[in-house]
DSSP file (Angstrom, degrees, kcal/mol; ACC not computed):
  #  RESIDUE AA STRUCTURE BP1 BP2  ACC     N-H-->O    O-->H-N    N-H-->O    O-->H-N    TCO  KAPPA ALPHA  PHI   PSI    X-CA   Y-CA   Z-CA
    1    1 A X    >>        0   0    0      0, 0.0     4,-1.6     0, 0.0     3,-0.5   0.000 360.0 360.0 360.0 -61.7  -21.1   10.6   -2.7
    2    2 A X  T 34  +     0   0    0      1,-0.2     4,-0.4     2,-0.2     5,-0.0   0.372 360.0  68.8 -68.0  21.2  -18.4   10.5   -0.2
    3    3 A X  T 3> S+     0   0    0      3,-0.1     4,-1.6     2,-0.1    -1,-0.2   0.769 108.7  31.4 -19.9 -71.3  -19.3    6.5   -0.2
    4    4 A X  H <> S+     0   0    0     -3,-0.5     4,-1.2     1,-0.2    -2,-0.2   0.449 110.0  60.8-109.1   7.1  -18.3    5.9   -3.2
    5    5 A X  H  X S+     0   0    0     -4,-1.6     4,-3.7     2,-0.2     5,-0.4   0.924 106.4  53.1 -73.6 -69.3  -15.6    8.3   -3.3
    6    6 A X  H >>>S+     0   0    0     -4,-0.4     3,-2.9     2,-0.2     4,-1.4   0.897 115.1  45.5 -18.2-101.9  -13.9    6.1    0.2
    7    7 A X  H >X5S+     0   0    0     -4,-1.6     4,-2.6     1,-0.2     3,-1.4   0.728 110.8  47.3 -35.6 -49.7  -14.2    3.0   -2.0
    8    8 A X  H 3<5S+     0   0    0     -4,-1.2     4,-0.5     1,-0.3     5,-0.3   0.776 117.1  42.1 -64.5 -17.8  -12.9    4.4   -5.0
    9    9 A X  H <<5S+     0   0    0     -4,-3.7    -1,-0.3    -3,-2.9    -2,-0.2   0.410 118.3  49.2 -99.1   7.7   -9.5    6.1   -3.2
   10   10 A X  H <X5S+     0   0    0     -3,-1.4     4,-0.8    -4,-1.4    46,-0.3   0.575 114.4  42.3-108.8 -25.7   -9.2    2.8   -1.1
   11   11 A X  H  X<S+     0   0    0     -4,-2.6     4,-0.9    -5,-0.6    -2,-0.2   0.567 115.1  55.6 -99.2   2.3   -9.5    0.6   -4.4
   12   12 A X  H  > S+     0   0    0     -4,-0.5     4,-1.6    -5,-0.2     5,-0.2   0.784 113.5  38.5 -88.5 -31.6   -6.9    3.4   -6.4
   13   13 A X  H >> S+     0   0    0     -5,-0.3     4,-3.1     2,-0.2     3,-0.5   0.986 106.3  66.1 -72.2 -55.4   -4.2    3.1   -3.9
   14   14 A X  H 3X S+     0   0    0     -4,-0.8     4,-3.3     1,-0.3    -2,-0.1   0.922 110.7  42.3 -27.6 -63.9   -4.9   -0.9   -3.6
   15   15 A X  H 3< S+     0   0    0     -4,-0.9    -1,-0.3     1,-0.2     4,-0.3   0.920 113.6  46.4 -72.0 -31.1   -3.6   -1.0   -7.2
   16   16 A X  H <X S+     0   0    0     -4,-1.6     4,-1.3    -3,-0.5     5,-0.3   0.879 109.1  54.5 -62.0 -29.3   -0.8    1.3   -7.0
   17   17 A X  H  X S+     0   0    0     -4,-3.1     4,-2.7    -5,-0.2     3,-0.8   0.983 120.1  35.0 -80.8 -48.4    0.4   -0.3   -4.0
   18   18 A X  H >< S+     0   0    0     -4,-3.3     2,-1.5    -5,-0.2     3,-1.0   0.685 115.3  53.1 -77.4 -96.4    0.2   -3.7   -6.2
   19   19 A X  H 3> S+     0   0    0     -4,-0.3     4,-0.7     1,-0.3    -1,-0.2   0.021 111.9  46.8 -30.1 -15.4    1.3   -2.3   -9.4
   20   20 A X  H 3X S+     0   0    0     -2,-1.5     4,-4.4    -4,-1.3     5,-0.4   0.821 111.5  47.5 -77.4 -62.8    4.4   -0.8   -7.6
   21   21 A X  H <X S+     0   0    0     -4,-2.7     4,-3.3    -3,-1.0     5,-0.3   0.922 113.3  54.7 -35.6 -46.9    5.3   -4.3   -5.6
   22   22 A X  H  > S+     0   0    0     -4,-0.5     4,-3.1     2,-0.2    -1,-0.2   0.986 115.1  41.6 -45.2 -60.3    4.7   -6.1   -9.8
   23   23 A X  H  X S+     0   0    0     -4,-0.7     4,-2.5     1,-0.3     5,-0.4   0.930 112.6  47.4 -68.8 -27.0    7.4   -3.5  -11.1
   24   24 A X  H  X S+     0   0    0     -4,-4.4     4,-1.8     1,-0.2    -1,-0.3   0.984 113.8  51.1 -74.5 -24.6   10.0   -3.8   -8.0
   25   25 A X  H  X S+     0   0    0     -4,-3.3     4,-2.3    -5,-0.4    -1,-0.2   0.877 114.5  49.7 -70.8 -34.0    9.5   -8.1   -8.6
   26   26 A X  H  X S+     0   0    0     -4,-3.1     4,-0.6    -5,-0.3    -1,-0.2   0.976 110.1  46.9 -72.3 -49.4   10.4   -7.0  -12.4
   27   27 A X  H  X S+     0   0    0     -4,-2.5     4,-0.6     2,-0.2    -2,-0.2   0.757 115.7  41.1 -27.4 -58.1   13.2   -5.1  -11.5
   28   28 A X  H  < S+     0   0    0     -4,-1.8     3,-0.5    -5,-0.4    -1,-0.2   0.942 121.4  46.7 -48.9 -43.3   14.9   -7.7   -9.1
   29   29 A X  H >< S+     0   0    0     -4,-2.3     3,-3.3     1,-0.2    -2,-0.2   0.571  88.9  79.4 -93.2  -9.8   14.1  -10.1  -11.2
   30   30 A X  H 3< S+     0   0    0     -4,-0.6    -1,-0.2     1,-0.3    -3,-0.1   0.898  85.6  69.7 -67.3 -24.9   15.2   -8.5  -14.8
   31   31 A X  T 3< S+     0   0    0     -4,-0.6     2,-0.3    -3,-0.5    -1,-0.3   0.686  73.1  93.1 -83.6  18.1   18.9   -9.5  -14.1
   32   32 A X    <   -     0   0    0     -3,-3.3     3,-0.0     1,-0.2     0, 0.0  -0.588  64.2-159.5 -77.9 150.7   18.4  -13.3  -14.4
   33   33 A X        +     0   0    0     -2,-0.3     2,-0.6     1,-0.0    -1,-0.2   0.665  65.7  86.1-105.5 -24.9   19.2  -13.6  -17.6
   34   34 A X    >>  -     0   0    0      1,-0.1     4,-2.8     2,-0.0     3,-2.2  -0.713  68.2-147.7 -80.1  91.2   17.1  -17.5  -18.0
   35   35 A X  H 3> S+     0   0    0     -2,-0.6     4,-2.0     1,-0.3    -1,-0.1   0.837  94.2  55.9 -49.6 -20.4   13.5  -16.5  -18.7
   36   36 A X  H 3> S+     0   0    0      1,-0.2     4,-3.2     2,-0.2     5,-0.3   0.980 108.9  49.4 -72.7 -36.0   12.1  -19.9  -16.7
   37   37 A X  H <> S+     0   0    0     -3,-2.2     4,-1.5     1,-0.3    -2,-0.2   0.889 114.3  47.6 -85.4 -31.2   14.1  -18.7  -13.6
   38   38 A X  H  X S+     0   0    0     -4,-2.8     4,-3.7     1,-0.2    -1,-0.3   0.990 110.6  49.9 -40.0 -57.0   12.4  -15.1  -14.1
   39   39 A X  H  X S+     0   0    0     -4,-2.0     4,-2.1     2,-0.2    -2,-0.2   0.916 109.1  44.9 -73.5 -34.6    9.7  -16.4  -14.4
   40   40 A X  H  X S+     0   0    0     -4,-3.2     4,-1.6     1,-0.2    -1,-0.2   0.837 118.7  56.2 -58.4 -21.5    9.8  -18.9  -10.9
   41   41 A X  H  X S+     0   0    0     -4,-1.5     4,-1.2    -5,-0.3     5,-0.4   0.967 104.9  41.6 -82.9 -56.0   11.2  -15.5   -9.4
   42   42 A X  H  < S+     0   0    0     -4,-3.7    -2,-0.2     1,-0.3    -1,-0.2   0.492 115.1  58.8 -91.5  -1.2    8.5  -13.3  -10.2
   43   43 A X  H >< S+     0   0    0     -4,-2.1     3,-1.1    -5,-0.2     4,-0.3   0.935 105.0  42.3 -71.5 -75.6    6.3  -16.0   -9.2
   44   44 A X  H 3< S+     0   0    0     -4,-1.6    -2,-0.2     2,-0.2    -3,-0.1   0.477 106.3  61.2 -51.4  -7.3    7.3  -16.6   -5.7
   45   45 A X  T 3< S+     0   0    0     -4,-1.2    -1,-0.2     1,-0.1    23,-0.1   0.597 115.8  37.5 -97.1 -12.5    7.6  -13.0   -4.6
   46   46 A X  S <  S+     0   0    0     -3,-1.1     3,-0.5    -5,-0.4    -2,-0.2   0.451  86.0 113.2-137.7  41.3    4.5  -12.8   -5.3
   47   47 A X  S    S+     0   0    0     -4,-0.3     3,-0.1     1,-0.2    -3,-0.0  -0.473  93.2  13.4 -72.6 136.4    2.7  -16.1   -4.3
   48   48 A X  S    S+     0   0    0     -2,-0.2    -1,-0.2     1,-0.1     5,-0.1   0.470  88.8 168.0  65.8 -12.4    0.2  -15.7   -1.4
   49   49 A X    >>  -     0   0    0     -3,-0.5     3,-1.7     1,-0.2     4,-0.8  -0.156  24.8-156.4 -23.7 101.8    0.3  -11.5   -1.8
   50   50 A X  H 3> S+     0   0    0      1,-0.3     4,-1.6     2,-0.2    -1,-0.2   0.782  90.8  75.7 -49.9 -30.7   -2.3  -10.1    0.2
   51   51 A X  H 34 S+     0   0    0      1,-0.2     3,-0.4     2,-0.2    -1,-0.3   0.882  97.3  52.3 -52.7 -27.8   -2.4   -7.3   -1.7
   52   52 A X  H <4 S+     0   0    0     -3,-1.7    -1,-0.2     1,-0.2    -2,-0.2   0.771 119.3  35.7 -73.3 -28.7   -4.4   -9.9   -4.4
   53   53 A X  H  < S+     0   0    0     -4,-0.8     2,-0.3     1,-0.1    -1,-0.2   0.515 121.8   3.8-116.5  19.7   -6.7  -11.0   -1.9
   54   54 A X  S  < S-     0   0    0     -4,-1.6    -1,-0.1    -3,-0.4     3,-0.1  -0.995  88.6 -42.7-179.8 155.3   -7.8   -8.0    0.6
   55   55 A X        -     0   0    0     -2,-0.3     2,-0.5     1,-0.2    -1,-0.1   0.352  55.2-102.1 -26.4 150.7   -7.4   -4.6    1.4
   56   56 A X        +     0   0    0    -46,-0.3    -1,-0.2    34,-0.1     5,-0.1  -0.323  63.0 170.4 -88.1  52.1   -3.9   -2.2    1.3
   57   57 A X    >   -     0   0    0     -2,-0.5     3,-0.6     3,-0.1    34,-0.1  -0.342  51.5-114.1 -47.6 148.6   -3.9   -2.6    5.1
   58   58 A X  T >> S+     0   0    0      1,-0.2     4,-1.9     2,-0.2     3,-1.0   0.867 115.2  54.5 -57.7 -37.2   -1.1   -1.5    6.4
   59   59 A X  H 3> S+     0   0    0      1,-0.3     4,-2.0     2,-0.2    -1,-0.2   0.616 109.5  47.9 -62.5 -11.8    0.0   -5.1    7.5
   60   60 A X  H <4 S+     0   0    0     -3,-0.6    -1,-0.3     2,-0.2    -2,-0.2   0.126 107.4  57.4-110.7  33.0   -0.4   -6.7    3.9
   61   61 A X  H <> S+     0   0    0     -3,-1.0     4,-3.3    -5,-0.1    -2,-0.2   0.435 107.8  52.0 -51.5 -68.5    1.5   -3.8    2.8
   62   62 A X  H >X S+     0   0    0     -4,-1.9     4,-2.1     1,-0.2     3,-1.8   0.949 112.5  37.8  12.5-123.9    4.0   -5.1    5.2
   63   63 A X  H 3< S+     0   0    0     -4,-2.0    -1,-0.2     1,-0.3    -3,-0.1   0.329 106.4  68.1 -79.8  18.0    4.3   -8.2    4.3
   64   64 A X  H 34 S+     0   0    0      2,-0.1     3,-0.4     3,-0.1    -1,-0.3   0.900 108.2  36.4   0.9 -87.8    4.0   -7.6    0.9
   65   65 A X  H XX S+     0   0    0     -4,-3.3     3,-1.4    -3,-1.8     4,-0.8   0.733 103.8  65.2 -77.3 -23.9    6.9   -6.0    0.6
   66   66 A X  T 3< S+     0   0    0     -4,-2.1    -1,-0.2     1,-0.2     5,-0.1   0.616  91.8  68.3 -54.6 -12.7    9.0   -8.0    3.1
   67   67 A X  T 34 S+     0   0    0     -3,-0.4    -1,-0.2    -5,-0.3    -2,-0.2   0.978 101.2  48.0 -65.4 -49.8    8.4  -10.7    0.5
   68   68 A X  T <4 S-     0   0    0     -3,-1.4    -2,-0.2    -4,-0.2    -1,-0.2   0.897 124.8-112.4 -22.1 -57.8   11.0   -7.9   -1.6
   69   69 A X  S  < S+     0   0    0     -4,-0.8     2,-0.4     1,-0.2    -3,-0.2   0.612  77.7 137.9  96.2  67.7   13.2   -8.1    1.7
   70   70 A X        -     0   0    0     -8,-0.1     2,-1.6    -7,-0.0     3,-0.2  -0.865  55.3-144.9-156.3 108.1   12.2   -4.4    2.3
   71   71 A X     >  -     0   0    0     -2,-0.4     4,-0.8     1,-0.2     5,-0.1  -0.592  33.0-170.9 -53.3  84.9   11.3   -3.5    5.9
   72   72 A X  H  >  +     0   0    0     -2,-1.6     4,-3.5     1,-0.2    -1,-0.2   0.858  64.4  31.6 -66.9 -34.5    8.5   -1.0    4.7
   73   73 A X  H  > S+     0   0    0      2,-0.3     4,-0.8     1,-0.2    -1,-0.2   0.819 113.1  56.9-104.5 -17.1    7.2    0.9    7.2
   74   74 A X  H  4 S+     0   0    0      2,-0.2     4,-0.5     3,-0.1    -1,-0.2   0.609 110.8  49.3 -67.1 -26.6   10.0    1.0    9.1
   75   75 A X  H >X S+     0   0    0     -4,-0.8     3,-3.4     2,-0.2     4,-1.1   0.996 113.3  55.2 -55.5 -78.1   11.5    2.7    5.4
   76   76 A X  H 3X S+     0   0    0     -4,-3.5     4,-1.6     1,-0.4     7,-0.2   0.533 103.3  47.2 -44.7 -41.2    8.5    4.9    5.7
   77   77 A X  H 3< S+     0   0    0     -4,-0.8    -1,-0.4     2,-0.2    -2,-0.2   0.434 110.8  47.2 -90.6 -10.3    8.9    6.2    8.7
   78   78 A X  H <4 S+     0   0    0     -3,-3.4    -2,-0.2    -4,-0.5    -1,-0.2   0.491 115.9  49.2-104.2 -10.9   12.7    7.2    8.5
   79   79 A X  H  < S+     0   0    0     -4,-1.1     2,-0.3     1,-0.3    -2,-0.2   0.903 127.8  19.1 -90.8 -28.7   11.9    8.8    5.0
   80   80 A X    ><  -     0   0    0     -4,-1.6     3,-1.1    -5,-0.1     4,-0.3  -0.993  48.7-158.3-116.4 126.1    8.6   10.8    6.8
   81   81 A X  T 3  S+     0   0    0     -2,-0.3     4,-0.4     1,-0.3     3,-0.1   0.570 101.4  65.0 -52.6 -26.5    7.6   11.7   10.0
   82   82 A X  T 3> S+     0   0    0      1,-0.1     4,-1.4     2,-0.1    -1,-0.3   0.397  79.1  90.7 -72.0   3.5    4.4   11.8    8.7
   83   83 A X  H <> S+     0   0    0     -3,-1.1     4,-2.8    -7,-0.2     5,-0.2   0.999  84.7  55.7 -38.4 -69.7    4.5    7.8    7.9
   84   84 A X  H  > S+     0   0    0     -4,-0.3     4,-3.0     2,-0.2    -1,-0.2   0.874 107.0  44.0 -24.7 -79.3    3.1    7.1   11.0
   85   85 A X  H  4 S+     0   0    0     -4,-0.4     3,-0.4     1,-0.2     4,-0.4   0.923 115.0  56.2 -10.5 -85.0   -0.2    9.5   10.6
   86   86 A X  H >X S+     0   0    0     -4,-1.4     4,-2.0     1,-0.3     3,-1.1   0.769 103.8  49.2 -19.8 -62.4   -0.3    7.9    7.0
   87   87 A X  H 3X S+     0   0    0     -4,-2.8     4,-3.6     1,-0.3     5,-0.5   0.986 112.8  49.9 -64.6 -44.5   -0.4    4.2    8.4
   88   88 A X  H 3< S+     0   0    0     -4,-3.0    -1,-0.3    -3,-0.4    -2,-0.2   0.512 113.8  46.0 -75.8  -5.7   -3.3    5.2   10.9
   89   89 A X  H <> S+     0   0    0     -3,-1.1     4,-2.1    -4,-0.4    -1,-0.3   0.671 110.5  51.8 -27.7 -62.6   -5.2    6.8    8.2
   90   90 A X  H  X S+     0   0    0     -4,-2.0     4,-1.0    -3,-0.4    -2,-0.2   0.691 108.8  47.5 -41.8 -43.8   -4.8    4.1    5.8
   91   91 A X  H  X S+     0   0    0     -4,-3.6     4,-1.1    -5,-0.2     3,-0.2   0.937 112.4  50.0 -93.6 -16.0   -5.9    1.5    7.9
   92   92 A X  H >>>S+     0   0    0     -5,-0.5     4,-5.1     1,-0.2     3,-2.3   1.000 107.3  59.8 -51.7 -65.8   -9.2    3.7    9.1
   93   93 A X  H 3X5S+     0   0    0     -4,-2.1     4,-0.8     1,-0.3    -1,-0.2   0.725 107.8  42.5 -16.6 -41.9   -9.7    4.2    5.2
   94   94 A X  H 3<5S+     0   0    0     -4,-1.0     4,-0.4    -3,-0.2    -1,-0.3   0.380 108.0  60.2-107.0  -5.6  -10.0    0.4    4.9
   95   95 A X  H <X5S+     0   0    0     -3,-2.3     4,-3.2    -4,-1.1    -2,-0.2   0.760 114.0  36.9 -63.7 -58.9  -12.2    0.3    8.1
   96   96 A X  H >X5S+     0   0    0     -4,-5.1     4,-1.1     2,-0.2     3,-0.7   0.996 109.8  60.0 -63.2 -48.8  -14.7    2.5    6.2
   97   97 A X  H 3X<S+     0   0    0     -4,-0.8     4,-1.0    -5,-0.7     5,-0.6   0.914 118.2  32.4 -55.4 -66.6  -14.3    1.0    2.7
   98   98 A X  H 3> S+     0   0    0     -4,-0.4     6,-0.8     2,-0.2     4,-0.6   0.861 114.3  60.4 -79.2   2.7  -15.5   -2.6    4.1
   99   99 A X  H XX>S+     0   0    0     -4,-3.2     5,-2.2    -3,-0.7     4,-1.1   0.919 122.4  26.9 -51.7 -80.8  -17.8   -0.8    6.7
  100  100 A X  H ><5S+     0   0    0     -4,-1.1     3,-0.7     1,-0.2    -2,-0.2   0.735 120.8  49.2 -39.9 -63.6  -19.3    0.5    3.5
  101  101 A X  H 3<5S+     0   0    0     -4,-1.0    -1,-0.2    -5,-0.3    -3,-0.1   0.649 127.4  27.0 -31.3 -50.8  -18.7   -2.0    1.0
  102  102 A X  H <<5S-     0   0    0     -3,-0.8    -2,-0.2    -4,-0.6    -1,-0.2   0.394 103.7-122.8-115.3  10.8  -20.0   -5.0    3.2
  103  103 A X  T <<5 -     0   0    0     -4,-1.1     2,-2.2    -3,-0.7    -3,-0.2   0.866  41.8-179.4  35.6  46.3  -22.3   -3.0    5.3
  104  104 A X    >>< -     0   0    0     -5,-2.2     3,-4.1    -6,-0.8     2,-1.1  -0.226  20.8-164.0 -69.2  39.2  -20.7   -4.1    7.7
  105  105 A X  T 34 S+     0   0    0     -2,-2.2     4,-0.3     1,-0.3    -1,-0.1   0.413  93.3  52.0 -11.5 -29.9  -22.4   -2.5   11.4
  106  106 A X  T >> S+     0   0    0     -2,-1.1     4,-1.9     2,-0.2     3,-0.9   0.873 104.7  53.0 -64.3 -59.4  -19.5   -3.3   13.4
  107  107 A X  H <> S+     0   0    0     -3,-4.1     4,-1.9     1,-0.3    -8,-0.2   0.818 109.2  49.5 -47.6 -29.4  -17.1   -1.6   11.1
  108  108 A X  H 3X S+     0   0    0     -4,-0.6     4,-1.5     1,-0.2    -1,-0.3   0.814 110.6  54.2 -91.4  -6.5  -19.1    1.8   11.2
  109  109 A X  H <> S+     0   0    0     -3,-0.9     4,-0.8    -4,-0.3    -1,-0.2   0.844  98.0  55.3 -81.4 -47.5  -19.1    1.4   14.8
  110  110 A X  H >X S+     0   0    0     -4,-1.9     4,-2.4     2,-0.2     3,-0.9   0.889 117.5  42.4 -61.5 -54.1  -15.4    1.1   14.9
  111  111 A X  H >X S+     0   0    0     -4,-1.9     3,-2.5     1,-0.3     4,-0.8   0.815 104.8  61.2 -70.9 -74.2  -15.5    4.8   12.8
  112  112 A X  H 3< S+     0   0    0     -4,-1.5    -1,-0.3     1,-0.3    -2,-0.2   0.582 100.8  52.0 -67.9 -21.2  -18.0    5.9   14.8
  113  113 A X  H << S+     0   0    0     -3,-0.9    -1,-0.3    -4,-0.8    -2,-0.2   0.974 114.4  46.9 -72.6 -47.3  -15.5    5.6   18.0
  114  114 A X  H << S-     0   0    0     -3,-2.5    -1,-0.3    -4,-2.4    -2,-0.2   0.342 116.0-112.5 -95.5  13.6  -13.0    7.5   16.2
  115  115 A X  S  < S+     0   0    0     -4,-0.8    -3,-0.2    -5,-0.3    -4,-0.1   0.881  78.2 129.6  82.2  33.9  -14.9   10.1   15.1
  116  116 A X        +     0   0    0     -5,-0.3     2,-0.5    -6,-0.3    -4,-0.1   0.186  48.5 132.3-116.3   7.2  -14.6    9.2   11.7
  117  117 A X        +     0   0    0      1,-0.2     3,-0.1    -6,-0.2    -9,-0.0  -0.953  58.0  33.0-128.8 149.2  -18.6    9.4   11.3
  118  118 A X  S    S-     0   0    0     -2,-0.5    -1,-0.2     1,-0.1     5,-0.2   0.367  90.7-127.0 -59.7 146.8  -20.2   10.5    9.7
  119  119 A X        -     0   0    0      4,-0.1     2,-0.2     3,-0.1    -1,-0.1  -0.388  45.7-178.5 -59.5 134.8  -17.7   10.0    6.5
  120  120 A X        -     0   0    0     -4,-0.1     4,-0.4    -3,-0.1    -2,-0.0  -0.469  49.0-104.2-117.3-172.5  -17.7   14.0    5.4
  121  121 A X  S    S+     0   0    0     -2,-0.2     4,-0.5     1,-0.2     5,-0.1   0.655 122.2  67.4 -96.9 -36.4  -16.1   15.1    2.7
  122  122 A X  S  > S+     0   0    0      1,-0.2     4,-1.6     3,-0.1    -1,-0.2   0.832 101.0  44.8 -32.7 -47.9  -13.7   16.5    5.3
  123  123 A X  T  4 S+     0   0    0     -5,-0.2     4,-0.4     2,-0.2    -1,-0.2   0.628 110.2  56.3 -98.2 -12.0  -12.5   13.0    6.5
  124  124 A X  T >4 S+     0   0    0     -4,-0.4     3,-2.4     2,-0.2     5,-0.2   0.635 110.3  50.2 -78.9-100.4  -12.1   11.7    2.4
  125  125 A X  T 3> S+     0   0    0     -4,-0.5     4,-1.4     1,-0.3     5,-0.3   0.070 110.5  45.7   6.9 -73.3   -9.7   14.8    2.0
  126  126 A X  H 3X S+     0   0    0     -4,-1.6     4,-0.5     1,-0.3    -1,-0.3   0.611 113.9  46.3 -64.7 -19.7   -7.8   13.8    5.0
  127  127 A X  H X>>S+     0   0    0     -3,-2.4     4,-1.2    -4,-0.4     3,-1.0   0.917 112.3  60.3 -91.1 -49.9   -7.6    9.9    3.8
  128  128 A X  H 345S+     0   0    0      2,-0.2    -2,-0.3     1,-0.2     4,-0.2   0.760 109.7  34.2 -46.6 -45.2   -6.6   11.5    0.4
  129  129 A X  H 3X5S+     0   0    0     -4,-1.4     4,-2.0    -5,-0.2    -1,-0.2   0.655 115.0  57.6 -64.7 -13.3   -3.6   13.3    1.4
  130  130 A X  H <X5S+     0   0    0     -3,-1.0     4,-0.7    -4,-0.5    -2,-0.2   0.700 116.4  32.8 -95.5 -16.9   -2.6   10.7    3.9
  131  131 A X  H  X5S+     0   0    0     -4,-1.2     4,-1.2     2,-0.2     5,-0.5   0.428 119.3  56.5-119.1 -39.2   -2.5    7.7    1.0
  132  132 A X  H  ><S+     0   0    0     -5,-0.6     4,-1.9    -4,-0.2    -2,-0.2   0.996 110.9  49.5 -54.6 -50.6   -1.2   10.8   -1.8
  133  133 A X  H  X S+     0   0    0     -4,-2.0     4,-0.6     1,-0.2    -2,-0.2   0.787 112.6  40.1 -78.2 -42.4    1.5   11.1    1.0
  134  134 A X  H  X S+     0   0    0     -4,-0.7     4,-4.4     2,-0.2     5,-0.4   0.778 114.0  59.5 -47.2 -48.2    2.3    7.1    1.2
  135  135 A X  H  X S+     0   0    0     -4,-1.2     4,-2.6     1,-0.3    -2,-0.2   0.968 105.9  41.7 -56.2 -61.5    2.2    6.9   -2.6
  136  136 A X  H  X S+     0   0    0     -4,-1.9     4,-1.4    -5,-0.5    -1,-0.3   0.836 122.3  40.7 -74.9 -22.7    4.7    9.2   -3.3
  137  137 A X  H  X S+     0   0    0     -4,-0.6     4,-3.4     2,-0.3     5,-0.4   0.898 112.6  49.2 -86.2 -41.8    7.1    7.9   -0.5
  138  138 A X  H  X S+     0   0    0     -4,-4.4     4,-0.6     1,-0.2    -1,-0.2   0.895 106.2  58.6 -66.7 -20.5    6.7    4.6   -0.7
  139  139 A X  H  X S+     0   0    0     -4,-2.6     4,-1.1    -5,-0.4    -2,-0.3   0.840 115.7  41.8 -68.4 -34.1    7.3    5.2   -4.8
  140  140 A X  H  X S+     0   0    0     -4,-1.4     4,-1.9     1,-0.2    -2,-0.2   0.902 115.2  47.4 -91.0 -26.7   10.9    6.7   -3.4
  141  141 A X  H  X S+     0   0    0     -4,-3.4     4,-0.7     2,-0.2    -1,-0.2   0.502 116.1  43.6 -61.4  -8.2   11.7    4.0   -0.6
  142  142 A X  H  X S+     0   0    0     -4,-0.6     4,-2.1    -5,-0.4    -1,-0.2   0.684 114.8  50.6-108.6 -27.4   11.1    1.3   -2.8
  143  143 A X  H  X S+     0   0    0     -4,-1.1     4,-0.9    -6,-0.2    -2,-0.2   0.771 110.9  47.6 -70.3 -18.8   12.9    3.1   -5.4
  144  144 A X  H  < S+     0   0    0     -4,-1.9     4,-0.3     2,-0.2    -3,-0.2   0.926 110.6  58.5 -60.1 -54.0   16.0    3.7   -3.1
  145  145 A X  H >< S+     0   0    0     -4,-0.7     3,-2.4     1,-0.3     4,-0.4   0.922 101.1  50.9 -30.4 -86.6   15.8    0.2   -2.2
  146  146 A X  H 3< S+     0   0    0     -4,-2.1    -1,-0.3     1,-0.3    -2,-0.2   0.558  96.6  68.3 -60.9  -9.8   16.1   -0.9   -5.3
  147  147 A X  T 3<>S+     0   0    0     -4,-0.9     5,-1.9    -5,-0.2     6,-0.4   0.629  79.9  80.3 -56.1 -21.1   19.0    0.9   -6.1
  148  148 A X  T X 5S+     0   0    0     -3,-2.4     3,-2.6    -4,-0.3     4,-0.5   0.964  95.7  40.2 -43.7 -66.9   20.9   -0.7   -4.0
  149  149 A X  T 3 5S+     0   0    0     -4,-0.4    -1,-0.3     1,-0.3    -2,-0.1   0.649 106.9  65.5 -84.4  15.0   21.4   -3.4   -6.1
  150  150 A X  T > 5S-     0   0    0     -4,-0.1     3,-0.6     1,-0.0    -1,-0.3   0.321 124.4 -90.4-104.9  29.6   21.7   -1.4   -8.9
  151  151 A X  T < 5S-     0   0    0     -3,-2.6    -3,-0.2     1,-0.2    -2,-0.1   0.468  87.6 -55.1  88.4   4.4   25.1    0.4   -7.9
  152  152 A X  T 3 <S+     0   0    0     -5,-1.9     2,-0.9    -4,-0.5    -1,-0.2   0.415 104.5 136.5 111.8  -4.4   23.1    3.3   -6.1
  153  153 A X    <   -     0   0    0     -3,-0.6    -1,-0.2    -6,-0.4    -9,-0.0  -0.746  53.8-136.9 -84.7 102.8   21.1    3.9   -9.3
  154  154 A X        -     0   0    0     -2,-0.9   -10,-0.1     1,-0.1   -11,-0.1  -0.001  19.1-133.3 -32.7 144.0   16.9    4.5   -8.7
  155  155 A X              0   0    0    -12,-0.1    -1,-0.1     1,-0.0   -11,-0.1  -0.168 360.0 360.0-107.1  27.9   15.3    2.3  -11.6
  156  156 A X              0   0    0    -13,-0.1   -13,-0.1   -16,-0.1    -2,-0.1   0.144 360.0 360.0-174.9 360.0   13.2    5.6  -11.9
């Protein structure tokens, strides 16, 4: 059970983390007023996205967003002190999910070093507050962000 729990809270974030990046590209992009040039915009910011082809590692998270021009984790980390935690969570989370996922012996080995094995229900919790805790921040740094260019106004 806590298998398939790990995949499913490593593939819920994956999509929030792209479904957030989709809306900040809509947002940048909504004051062109020439729907082709929208559309070439909202294309190239998100051409090559990792998030489309791999895990919400913390580095395709990154550059992800850098695609934005938004420093992320450096964001993260002046809006939380907990960031930090968060990232080293997250990318353990995405150790286990393709440990699991690809049965992958190396990967459980890698938990097994950090003490992350066996996955308990204990260690989903802790990956579950720690990506609840990214979620909610990165939803207000990327909304800060994009206030900028909207005269200081959050587009939520």
């Amino acid at each position: 059970m806590n298998w398939s729990i790990t995949l499913r809270l490593a593939g819920e974030f994956q999509g929030f983390s792209r479904d957030l990046h989709d809306e900040a590209s809509d947002i940048l992009c909504d004051p062109i007023t020439s729907p082709t040039l929208q559309a070439i915009l909202r294309s190239g910011l998100s051409r090559g996205r990792k998030l489309d082809r791999g895990n919400a590692q913390p580095s395709a998270l990154g550059s992800d967003f850098a695609s934005l021009g938004l420093g992320l984790w450096p964001a993260l980390k002046t809006a939380d002190k907990r960031a930090g935690k968060w990232q080293d969570e997250l990318e353990t989370l995405n150790t286990a999910r393709n440990a699991i996922a690809h049965d992958d012996q190396s990967e459980f080995l890698k938990l097994k070093k950090k003490g992350k094995l066996p996955i308990t229900l204990t260690t989903v919790r802790t990956w579950q507050r720690a990506v609840d805790g990214l979620a909610v921040t990165m939803d207000d740094v990327v909304g800060d962000y994009l206030g900028e260019f909207a005269g200081g106004n959050r587009p939520w």
